[in-house]
N, C-alpha and C positions, 0 to 999 in steps of 0.2 A: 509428209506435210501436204502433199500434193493434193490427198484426196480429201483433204480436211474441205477443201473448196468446193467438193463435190457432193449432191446427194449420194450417190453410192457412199462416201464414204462418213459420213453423214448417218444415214438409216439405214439403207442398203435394201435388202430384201425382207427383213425380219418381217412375220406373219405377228402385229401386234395386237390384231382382234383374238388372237389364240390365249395371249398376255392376258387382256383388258374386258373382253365382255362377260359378263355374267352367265353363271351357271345357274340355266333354269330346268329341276330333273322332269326329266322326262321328255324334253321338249330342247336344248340345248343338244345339236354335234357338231364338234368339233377337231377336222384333223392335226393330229399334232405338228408342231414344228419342226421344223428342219433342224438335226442336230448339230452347235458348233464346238469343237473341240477345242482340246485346250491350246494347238496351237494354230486354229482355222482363224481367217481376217473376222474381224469384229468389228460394224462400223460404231462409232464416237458416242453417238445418240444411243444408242443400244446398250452402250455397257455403263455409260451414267443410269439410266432408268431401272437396271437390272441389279450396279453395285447399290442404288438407294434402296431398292427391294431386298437386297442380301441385308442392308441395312439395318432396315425395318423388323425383319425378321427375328431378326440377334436381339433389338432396343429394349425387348421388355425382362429380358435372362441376364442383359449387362449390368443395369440400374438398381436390381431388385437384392443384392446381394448386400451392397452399399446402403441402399435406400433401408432394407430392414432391420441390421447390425447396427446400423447407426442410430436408431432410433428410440424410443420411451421404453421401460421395462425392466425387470432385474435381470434377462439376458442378455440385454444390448448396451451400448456405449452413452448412451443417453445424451447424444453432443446434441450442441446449439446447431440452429438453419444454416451458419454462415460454416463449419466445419461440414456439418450433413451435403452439403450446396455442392463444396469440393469434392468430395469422397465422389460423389457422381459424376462430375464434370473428369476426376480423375480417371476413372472408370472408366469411361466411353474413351480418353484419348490413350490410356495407356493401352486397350483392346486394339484400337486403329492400330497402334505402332509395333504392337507384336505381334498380331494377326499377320503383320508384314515378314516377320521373319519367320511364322511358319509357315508362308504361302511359298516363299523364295528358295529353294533346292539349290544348294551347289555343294563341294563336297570337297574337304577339309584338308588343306594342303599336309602332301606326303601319307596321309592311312585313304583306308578305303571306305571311309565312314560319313556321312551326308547330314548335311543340315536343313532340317526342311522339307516338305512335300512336292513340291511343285504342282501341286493344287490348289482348289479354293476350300481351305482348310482353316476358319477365323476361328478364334479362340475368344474364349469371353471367361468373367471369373465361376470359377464353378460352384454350384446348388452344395456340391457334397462338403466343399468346410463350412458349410453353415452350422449344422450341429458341432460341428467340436469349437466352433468360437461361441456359440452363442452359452455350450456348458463352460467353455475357460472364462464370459465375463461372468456368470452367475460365483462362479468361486471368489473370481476376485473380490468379487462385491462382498462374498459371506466372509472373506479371510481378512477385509481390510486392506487391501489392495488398491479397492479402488474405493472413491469418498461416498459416504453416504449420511444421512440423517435417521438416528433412531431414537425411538422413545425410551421412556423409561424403565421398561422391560427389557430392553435391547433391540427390539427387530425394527427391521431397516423400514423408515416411512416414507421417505426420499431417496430415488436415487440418482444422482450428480451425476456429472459429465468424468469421462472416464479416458480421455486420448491416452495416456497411456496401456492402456487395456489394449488397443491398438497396436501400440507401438511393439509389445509383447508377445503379440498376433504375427505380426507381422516377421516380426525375426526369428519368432518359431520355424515359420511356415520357409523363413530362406535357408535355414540349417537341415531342415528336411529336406529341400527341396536337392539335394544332390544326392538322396535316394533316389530320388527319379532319373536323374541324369546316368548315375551307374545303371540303371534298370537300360537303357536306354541300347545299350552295345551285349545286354544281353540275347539270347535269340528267340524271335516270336513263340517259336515251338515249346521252350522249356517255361516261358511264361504262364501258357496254356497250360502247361502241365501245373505250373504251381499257382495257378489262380483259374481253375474252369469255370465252365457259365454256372455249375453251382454255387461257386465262395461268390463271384462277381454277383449272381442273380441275386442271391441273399441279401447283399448288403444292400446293394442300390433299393431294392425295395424296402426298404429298413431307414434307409435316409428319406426317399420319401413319404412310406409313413407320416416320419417326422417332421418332415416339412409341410404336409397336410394342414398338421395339426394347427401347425405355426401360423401358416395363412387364413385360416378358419378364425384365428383371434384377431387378425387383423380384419377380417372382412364385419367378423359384430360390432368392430368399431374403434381398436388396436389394441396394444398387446404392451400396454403399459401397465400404471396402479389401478387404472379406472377399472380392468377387468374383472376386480375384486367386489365391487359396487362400496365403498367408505361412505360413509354417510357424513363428511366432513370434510375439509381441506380442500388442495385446487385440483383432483381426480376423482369428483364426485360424478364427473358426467368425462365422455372419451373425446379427444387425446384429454384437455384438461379443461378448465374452467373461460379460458382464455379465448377459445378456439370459434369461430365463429360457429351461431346454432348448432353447437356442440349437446349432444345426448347422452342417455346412461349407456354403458357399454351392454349390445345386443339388441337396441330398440329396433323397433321394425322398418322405420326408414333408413337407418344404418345398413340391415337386412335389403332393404328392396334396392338400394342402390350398389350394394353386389352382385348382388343376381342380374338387376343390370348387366352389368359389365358382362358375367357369364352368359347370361342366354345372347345379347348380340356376337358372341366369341362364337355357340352352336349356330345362327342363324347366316353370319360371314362365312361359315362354313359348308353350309348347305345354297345358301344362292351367290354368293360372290365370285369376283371372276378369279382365276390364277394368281394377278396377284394381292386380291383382297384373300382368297387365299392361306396366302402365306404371310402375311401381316395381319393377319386373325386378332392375336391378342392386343396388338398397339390398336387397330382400332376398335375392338373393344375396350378398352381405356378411354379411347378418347369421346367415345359418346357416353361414358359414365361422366367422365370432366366436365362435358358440355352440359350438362342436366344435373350434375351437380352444380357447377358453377352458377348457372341459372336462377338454381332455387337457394342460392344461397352459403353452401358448404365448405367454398373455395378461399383459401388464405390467401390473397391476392399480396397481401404487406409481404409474404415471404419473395416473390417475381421483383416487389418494385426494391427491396431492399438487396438482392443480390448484383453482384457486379456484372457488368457490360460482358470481360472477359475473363479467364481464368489459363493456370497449366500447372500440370505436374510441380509439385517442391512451393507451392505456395504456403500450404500447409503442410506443418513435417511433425511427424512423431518419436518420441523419443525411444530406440529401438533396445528391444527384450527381448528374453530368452522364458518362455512359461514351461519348467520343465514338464510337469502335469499332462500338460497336451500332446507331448512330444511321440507318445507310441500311437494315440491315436489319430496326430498327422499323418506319420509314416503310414499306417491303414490307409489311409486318405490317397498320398498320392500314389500308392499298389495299386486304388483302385484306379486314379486319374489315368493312368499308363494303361491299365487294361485296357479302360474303355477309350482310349486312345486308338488302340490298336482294331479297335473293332469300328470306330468312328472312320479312319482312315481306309479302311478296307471300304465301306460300304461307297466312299470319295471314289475310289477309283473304280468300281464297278459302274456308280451313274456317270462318271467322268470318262468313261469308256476306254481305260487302258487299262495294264495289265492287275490282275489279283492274283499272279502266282510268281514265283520267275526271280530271279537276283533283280533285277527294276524294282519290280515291287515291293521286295524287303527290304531293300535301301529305303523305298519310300517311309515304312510302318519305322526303319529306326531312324530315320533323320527326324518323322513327324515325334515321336516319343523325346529324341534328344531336343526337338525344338521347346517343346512342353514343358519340360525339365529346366530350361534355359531361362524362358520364359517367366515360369513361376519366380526363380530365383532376382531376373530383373523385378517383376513386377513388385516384389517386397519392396527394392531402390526408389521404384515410384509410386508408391504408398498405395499400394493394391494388392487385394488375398492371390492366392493360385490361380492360372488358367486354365483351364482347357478347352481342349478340341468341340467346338459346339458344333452337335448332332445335324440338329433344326435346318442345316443350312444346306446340308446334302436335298433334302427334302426342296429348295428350290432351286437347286442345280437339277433334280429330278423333271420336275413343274415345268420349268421356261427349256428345259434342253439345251442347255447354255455353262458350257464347262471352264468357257475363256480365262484365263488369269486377271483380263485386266478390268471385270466385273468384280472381282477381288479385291483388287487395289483400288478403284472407284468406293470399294463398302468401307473400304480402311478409312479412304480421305473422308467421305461422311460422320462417320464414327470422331475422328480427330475434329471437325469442326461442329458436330453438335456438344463435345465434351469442351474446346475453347470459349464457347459462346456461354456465358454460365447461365445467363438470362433463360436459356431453353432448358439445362436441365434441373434448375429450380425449379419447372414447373410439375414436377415429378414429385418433390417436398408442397406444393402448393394442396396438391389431391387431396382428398379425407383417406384415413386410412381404411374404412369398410371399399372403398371404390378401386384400391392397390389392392384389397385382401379379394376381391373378385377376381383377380386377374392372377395372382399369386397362387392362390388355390388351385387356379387352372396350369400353371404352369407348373406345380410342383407334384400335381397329380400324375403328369405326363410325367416326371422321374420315377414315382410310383410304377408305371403301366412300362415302364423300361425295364424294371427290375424284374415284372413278370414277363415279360417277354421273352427274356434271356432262360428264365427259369421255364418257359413252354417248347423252347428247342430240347430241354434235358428228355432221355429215355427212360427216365422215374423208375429207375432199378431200386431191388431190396435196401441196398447199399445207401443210394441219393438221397431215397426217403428217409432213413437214417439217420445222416447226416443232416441234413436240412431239418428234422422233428429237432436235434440236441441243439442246433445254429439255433433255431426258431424259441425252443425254451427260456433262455435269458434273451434274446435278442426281441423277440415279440415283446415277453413280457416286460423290460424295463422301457423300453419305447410307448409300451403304455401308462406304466405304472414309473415313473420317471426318476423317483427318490427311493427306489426300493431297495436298493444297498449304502444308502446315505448315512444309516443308523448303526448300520451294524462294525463300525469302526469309532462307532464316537465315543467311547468308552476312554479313549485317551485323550488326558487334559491337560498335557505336558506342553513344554514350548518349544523344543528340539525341533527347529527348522526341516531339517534331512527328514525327521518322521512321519512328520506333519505333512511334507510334499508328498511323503509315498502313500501315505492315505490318499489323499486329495488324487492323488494317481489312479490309485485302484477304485476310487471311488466314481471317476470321469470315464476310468474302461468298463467299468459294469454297466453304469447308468448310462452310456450311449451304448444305445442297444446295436447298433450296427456295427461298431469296436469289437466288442465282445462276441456278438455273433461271425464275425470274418476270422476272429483269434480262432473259435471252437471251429469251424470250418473248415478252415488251413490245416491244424493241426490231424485234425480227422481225416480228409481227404491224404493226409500225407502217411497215416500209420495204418490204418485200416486196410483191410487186405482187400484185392479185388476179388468178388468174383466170377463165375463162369459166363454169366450174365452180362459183366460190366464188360470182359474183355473184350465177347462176339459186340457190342455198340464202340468200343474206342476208337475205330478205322475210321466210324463214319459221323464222330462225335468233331463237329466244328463250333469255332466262338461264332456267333448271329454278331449280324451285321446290318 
């Protein structure tokens, strides 16, 4: 408390021109800062500026999961501003409160088993359930699940608000989620073996793919009925009729105010300082807001109608079980675990402690058992899966700053910009071509994840092999998205049990990253090595 009085303890020495000025190339040097470790003094000032930077960093990966599921479409839940409002404000406070327990390490009375990293290891909801909710509400929709309006031929002209779609989501994802938890006292090594960077590479670029695709409809203008162009009713122009200076979906101002968003996201990147940085994508957003707002785009009614404050259980969902989704959750959190494991490793290498060593594997299974813990809370408070977000090593890298309690500073931010509802309505306020400039961006980088992981592989006879058979349905129904839709529709019976196992096999073919991780797995595990594969196995590691 003492030094709280003090400048030293106060600002201290921090080098914050190294922080804060501008990268101009060729003309800009800069020596790096002084590194502080995770258990070196931090003065006051420094780790508030640095936990809002870890902040920043995470805002635009935490929102977007929420903000898109929730939204207009026959994929998404189709809820009202005042449901959509919470889902975000949920979001940002439940990440503050669990990012806390996987930063926190201690270890578990009576075994020898740990809870936690003891890093700055924040978690946020993850990019990769996005495809298996956004395939579970298009079924609900098509099986009568969830409500909708059709005409007189039948197909759907309207689609309703669907909270329980939600609620069904949601209980999925906690009944899985103690696959993760057992995953968790498994050991790194045998993971590796049953999941290498080839089945992980696969996938992940597989989900982003698909997530590409997903933001690309948002950026022409969203990813509702409008995208069809009706030449009647209230989605005749994007989101709908309603919407202020609302246009046909893909018009070229819709266009230019994505690219917006994108090329200041390249331009923060190429002049900005350390930590414009790393808050790249939030303020590319926010000068699309500004310029959209300006000219007119902004739904200002949705800020003045949401409330002051908000918290978790405000809004509650009635909780389900979709059996449909259930195999290709379990894929899901195989994968969350993995790249857990490879998230936590790269934590401790810029965090400058050990990457090898019983420390170290305590660290990778207490951060998996937090994950697993985590996701299974996070259903309780009405939010999908967590995991370990990447992004944020990358400003432990940047500032040279490993402290814990820059951690806990990004927590308490995170929890008061999700309290305050007022701030993250203004996230529902944006147009959506101005969200799909920044979402594209963001889901491209899960894309370039996937290949990364897939650029460490030794591209043996073997890999290629496997990867051509992953990549045949896995590519192809990720483009071609209903290509095994048809071929079970031949039965027209009502038998509940039959009818779910269609819809099952129908959900693991047409998500191409299911299907590609199933043929993956099973390949890599029967397929014989060989001579080839054995001389790279010594020096074959998971990228970090």
């Amino acid at each position: 408390m003492r030094n709280l009085c003090t400048r030293q303890g106060w600002i201290g020495d921090y080098d914050f021109g190294f922080l804060c000025l501008p990268n101009l190339p060729g003309l800009t040097k800069q020596a790096p800062a002084k590194f502080i470790g995770i258990k070196d003094r931090l003065p006051l000032a420094v780790a508030i500026i640095m936990g809002f930077q870890h902040c920043l960093a995470m805002l635009a990966g935490v929102v977007t999961p929420p903000l898109i599921l929730s939204g207009p479409g026959p994929q998404h839940m189709n809820l009202d501003t005042e449901y959509r409002s919470y889902l975000i404000s949920a979001s940002l406070i439940t990440c503050g409160l669990l990012s806390m327990i996987q930063m926190t390490r201690w270890r578990i009375p009576g075994t020898r088993y740990y809870m936690g990293t003891g890093l700055i290891t924040v978690v946020g909801t993850s990019f990769t359930i996005m495809p298996v909710a956004e395939s579970s509400f298009a079924y609900m929709y098509q099986s009568g699940f969830c409500p909708s309006v059709k005409n007189a031929a039948g197909e759907i002209t309207t689609y309703l608000p669907c909270p329980d779609a939600y609620g069904s989501l949601l209980g999925t994802t906690m009944v899985c989620s103690v696959l993760m938890i057992l995953i968790s006292f498994v050991p790194a090594k045998m993971l590796h073996k049953l999941f290498p960077p080839l089945v992980t590479g696969i996938t992940v670029t597989l989900i982003g793919a698909h997530l590409v695709g997903s933001g690309l409809k948002n950026w022409g203008g969203g990813s509702g009925p409008c995208i069809t162009h009706p030449t009647s009713g209230n989605f005749t122009v994007c989101p709908n009729v309603g919407a202020p200076n609302a246009l046909p979906w893909g018009h070229i101002k819709y266009m230019g105010l994505g690219f917006l968003v994108f090329i200041s996201i390249i331009l923060f990147d190429i002049f900005g300082s350390h930590f414009m940085r790393s808050a790249e994508v939030v303020l590319g957003l926010i000068v699309g807001l500004i310029v959209s707002w300006s000219t007119g785009y902004v739904n200002t009614q949705v800020i003045n109608d949401a409330p002051v404050a908000t918290f978790v259980w405000v809004k509650t969902f009635k909780l389900g079980i979709y059996t449909p989704a259930i195999i290709p959750m379990l894929v899901i959190y195989m994968l969350i675990a993995v790249e857990s494991i490879g998230t936590i490793t790269a934590c401790c290498d810029v965090s400058g402690v050990e990457v090898s060593g019983p420390v170290f594997e305590t660290r990778i299974q207490g951060g998996v058992l937090a994950d697993g813990l985590n996701s299974l809370l996070a259903g309780l408070l009405t939010n999908p899966p967590m995991s370990t977000f990447a992004q944020n090593n990358g400003i432990v890298a940047l500032t040279r700053c490993a402290n814990l309690t820059t951690g806990y500073a990004c927590c308490l931010f995170l929890v008061i910009l999700g309290v305050f509802s007022k701030l993250a309505s203004v996230f529902l306020a944006i147009p959506e071509s101005v969200l799909g400039g920044m979402t594209t961006f963001l889901f491209a980088n899960v894309l370039v994840s996937g290949i990364r992981i897939l650029s460490y592989l030794k591209w043996t006879r073997r890999d290629r092999f496997i990867a051509s058979a992953a990549m045949t349905l896995g590519m192809g129904t990720t483009i071609k998205d209903d290509w095994f839709s048809y071929a079970l529709s031949s039965y027209k019976g009502t038998n509940t049990t039959v009818n779910g196992l269609i819809i099952s096999a129908e959900m693991i073919v047409n998500s191409g990253f299911t299907i590609a991780a199933l043929i993956a797995i099973i390949l890599n595990l029967v397929m014989p090595k060989e001579e080839e594969d054995l001389e790279h196995e010594e020096n074959d590691q998971h990228p970090v």
